[in-house]
C-alpha positions as CSV (number, residue, x, y, z in Angstrom):
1,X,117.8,0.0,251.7
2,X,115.2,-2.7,253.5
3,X,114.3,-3.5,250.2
4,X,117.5,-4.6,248.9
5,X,118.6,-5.5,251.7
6,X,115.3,-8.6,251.8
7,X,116.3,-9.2,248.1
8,X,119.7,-10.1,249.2
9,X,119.0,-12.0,251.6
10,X,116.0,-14.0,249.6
11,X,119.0,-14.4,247.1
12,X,121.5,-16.3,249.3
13,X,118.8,-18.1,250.8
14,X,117.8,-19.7,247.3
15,X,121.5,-20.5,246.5
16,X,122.1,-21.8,249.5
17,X,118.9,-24.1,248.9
18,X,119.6,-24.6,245.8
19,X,123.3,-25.9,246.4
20,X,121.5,-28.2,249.1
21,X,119.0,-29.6,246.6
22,X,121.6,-30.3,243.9
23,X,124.1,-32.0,246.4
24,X,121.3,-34.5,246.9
25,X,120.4,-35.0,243.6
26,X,124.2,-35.9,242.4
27,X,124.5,-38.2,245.4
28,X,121.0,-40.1,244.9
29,X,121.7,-40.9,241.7
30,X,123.8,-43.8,241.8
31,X,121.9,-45.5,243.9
32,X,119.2,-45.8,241.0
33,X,121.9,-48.2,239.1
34,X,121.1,-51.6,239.1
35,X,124.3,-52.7,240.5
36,X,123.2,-51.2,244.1
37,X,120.2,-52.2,244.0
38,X,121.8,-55.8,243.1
39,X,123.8,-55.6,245.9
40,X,121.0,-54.5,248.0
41,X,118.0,-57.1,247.0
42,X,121.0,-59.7,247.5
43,X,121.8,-58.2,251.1
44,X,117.2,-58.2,252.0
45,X,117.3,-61.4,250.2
46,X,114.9,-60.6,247.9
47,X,115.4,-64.0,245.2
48,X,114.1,-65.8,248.8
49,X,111.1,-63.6,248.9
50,X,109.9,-63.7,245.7
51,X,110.9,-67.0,245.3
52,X,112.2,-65.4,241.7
53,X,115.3,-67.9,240.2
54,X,118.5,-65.1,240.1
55,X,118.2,-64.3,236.4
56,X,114.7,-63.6,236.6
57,X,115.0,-61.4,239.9
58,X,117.8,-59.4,237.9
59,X,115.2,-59.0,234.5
60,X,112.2,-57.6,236.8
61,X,114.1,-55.0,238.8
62,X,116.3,-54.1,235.8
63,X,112.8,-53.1,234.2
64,X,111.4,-51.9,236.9
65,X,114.4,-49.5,237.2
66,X,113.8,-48.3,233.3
67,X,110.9,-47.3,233.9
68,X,111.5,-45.1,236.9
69,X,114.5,-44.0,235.7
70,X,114.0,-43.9,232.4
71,X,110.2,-44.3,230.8
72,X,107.8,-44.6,230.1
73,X,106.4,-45.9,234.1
74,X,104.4,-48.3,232.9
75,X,105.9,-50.6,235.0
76,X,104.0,-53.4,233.5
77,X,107.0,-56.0,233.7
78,X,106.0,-59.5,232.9
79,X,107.4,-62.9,234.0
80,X,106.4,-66.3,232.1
81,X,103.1,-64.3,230.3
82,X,102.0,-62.7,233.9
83,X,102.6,-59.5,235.3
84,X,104.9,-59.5,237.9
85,X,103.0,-56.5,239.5
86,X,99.5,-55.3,240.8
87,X,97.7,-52.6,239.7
88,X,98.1,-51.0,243.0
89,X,101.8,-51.8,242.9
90,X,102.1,-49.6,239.4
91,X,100.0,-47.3,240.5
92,X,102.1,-46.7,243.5
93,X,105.4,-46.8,241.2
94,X,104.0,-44.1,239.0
95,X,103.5,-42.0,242.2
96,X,107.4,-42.9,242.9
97,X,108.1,-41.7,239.5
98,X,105.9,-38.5,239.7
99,X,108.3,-37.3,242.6
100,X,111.3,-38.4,241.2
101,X,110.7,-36.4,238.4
102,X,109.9,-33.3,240.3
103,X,112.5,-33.3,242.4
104,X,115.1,-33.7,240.0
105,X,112.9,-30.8,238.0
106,X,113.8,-28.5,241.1
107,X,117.7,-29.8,240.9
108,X,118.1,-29.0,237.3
109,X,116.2,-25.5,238.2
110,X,118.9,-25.2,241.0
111,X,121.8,-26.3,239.1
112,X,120.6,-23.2,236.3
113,X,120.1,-20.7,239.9
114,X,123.7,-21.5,240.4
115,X,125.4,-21.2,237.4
116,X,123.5,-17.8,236.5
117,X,124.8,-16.4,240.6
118,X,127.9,-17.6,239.7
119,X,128.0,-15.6,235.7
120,X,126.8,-13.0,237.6
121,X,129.3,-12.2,240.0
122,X,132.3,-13.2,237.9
123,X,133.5,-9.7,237.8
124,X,132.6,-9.1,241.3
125,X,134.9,-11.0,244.4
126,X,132.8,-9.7,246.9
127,X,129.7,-10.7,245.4
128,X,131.0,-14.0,244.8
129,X,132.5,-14.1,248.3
130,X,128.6,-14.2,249.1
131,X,127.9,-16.7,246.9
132,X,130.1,-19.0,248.5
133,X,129.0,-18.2,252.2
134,X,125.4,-18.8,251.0
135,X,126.7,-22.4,249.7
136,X,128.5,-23.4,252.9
137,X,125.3,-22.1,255.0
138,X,122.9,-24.7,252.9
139,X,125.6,-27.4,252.8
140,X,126.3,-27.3,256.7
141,X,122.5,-27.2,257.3
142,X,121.8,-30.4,254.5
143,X,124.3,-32.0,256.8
144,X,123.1,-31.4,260.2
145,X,119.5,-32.1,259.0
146,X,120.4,-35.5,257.7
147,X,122.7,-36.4,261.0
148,X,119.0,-35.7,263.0
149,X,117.0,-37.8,260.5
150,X,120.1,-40.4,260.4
151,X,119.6,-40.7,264.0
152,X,115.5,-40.8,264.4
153,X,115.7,-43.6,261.7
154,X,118.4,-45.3,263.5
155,X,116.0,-45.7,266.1
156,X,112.1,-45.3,264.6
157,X,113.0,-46.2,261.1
158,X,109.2,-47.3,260.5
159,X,107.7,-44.1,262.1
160,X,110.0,-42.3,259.7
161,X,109.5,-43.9,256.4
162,X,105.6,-43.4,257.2
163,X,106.3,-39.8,257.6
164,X,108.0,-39.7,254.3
165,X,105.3,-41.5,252.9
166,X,102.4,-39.3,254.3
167,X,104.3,-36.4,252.7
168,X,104.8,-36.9,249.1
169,X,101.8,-40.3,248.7
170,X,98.1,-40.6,249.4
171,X,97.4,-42.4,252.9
172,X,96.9,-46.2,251.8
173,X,98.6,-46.0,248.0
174,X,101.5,-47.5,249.8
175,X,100.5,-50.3,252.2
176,X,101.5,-53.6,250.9
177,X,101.8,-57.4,251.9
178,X,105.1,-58.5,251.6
179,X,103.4,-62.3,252.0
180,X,101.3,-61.7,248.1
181,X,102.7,-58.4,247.1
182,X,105.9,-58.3,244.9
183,X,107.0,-54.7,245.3
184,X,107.8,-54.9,248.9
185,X,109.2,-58.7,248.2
186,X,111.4,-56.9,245.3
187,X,112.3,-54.4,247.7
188,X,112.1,-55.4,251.3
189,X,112.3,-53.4,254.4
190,X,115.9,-54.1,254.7
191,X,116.6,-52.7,251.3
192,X,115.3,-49.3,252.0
193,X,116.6,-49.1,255.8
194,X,120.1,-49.9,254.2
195,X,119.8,-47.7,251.3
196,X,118.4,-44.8,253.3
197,X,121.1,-45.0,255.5
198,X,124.3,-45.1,253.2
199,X,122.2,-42.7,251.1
200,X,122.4,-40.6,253.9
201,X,125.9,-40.9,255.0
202,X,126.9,-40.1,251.7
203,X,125.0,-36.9,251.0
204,X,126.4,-35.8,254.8
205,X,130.0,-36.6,253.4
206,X,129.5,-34.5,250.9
207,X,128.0,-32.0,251.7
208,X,130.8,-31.5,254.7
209,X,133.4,-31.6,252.2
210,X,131.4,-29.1,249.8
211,X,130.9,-26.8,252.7
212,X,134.6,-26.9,253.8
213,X,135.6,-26.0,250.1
214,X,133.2,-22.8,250.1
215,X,134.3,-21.9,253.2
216,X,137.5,-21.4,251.9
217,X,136.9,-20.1,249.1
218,X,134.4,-17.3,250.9
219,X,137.6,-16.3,252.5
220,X,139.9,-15.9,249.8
221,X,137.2,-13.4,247.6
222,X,137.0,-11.8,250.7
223,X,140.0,-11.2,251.2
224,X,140.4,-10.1,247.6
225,X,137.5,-8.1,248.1
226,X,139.2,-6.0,251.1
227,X,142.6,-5.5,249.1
């Protein structure tokens, strides 16, 4: 019937979105720890910017990072009695945090889609045959969507971030001086170009490897399906 048929095919296209969303999730999430964006900040040379002494530099972010990561986003961090950020800045940052939390919202409402599709069609190869296809469809197309972006930034990596900005953040909540402001000092444009990009790599990586594992295992439940 049309009407099961649309129900379906609504279904697989949630898994399959869902699958996508908490593949990028996982794969952000260690880029949050303070030991990348250590490695980073020492890579934009960030103590240079800021003119911060190495202990110092290390105390801000590290707060900084608790309170996106962690909370409350005050993101009132203080160094020697004055705060190290603008009102702008932590206003900005509590945007950041607004969408963080959202989107890993939608990945643990993703994560739950997937584990109730697959209690569902435990019983049922076939069924779970689908589930599988509908996880390699929204794999292979997280990866090929990142390969495009990959490239564009590769080659517009400004015009891009803007984008991204424009999207999710309030046209001029997000323009800062890197010569007075210490956001984009803490995290200069070299830090996010980098980031983005091994971010990137690593969600594609993934997601191949995710993909090739469903594909296989589509075949199999079909193939136990058909017996």
């Amino acid at each position: 019937m049309p009407g099961m048929n649309l129900a379906r095919l609504l279904g697989q296209l949630a898994v399959a979105t869902a699958a996508a969303v908490v593949i990028t999730a996982l794969t952000i999430a260690p880029f949050l720890s303070p030991a990348w964006v250590a490695f980073e900040q020492d890579r934009a040379a960030a103590a240079l910017w800021t003119g911060f002494a190495p202990g110092d530099l290390r105390s801000v972010t590290d707060a900084i990072l608790h309170d996106l990561v962690i909370g409350p986003p005050a993101f009132d961090v203080a160094l020697d009695g004055a705060p190290v950020l603008k009102p702008s800045e932590r206003a900005h940052m509590q945007d950041v945090r607004g969408v963080f939390a959202g989107f890993y919202l939608v990945a643990c409402g993703g994560g739950v889609l997937l584990a109730g599709a697959a209690l569902l069609t435990r019983r049922s190869p076939g069924n779970r045959a689908v589930i599988w296809r509908a996880i390699r469809h929204g794999t292979r197309w997280l990866a090929a969507t990142l390969v495009v972006v990959g490239a564009l930034m590769a080659v517009a990596f400004d015009a891009v971030f803007e984008v991204f900005h424009r999207l999710f953040f309030k046209v001029g909540t997000y323009d800062f001086d890197p010569r007075t402001d210490r956001l984009v000092q803490l995290f200069p444009d070299q830090f996010w170009s980098e980031t983005a990009m091994v971010v990137g790599a690593v969600i594609v990586i993934v997601a191949v490897a995710v993909a090739a594992v469903a594909g296989r295992r589509a075949r199999r439940l079909g193939e136990v399906g058909a017996a």
